[in-house]
Structures are given as structure tokens and as C-alpha cells.
C-alpha positions in Angstrom: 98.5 121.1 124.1 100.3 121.1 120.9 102.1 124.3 119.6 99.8 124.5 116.9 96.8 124.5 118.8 99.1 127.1 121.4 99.0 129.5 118.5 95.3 129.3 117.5 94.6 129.9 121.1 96.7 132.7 121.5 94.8 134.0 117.7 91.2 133.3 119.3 92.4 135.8 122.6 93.4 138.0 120.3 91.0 138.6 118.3 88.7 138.6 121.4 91.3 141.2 123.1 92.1 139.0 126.2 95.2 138.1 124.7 98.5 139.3 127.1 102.4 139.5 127.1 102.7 137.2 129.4 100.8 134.7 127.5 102.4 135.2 124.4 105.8 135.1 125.8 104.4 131.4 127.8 104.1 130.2 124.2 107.3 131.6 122.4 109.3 130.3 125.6 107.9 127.1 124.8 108.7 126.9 121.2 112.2 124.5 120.8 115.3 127.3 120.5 116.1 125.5 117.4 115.5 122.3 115.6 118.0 119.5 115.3 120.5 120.1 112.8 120.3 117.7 109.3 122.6 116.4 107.3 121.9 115.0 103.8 122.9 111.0 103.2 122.9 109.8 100.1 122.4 106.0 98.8 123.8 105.7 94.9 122.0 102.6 93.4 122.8 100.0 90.7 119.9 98.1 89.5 119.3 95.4 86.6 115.7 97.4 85.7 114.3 100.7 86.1 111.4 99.8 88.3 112.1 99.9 91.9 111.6 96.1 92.8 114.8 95.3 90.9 117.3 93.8 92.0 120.8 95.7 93.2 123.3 95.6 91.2 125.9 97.9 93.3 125.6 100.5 95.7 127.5 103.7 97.3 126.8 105.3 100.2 127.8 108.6 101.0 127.6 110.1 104.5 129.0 113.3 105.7 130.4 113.7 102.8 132.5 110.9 102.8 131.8 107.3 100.7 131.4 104.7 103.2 132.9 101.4 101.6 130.6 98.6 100.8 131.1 94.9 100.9 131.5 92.8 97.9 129.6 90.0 99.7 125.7 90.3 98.6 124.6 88.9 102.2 126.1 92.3 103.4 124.3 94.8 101.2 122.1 96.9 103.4 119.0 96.4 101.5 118.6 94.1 98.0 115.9 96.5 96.2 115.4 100.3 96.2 112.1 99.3 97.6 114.0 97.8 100.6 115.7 101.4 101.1 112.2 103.3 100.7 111.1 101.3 103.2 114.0 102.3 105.7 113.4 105.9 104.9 115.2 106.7 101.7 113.5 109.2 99.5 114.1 108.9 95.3 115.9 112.3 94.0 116.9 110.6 91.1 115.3 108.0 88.6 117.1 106.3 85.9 118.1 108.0 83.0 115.5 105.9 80.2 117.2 107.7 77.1 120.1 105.6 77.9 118.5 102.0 78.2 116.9 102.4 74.7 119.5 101.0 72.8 119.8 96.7 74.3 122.9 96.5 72.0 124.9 99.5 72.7 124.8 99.2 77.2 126.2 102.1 78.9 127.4 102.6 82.2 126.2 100.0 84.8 122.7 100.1 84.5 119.9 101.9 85.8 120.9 104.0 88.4 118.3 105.8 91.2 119.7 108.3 93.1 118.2 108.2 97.3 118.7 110.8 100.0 118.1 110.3 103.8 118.2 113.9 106.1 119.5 113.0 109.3 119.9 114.3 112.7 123.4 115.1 113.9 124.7 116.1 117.4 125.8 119.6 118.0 
């Protein structure tokens, strides 16, 4: 039985007053002590458009704190679209600032850039 349905289970004896202790306490005891501990990964991406089928352009990822060094060599790249990184789990935190593609003559920075996070499991 799932925990959820545990819990319902323990509500319905309850509410008819055959609920005990030592049923409650079978259900606490077999709630996890605690969940896995996350950590937050995050992919900086480069692209030539805004929309999320565009090509990379550059990446960075960041894990543990720590940038992870990428290869110059395209074949390399872990994924060729931010599509490709949705795909692998990757959830959009940041889209590309529009304001600053408005002007074609006047570029700034490298282009569009989305911003992707990944929460992880990590041993204790």
C-alpha cells in the first residue's frame, strides 16, 4: 500500500475510532527517515534564437558549485538544443532577456541566453 493510501486508512479508523498506537506508529515507522539530499545543477546556455529549438551556441555547466569545463569540439557538447536538455531533465529558470535582441545593429553579449537547473541526488 502506498503511504498515501497508509494515511487515508489510518484517517478512515479514526474517524471510526478503531484507530490505535500501534497502528499509527506501523505507519510513521514506515515513512523514509529522510529524503535524499539535492543539489542544484545548473546548465548556462548560448543560443542563435530565443525559441528553444535553436541551435547552441555555447554552454557552461555548473555542478556543485564548481564550472565543469566544456569542449570546444561541437561533437562533444552534451546536447545541441535547449530542447535536447529538457528532454534529459533540465527545467528553464531563465528565458532570454528579449529587450536586448530588439536592436539587429547594436548585438550585445553572446546571444540569447536560457538559464536550466537540474536537482540532483547526492550521497551522504
Amino acid at each position: 500500500m502506498h503511504l498515501k493510501q497508509e494515511w487515508n486508512a489510518c484517517l478512515e479508523a479514526l474517524k471510526r475510532g478503531e484507530l490505535t498506537p500501534e497502528r499509527l506508529q506501523a505507519v510513521i515507522d514506515s515513512v523514509p527517515d529522510d529524503s535524499p539530499e539535492k543539489r542544484q545543477s545548473l546548465l548556462y546556455v548560448q543560443t542563435s534564437h530565443n525559441g528553444v529549438q535553436s541551435k547552441l551556441r555555447g554552454y557552461l555547466l555548473v555542478i556543485n558549485g564548481e564550472a565543469q569545463p566544456g569542449s570546444r569540439n561541437l561533437e562533444e557538447w552534451p546536447y545541441r538544443t535547449v530542447a535536447d536538455a529538457i528532454k534529459d531533465g533540465w527545467r528553464i529558470i531563465s528565458f532570454p532577456n528579449t529587450a536586448l535582441l530588439m536592436d539587429p545593429d547594436n548585438t550585445y553579449g553572446i546571444g540569447p541566453e536560457f538559464i536550466l537547473e537540474k536537482m540532483e541526488s547526492i550521497g551522504k
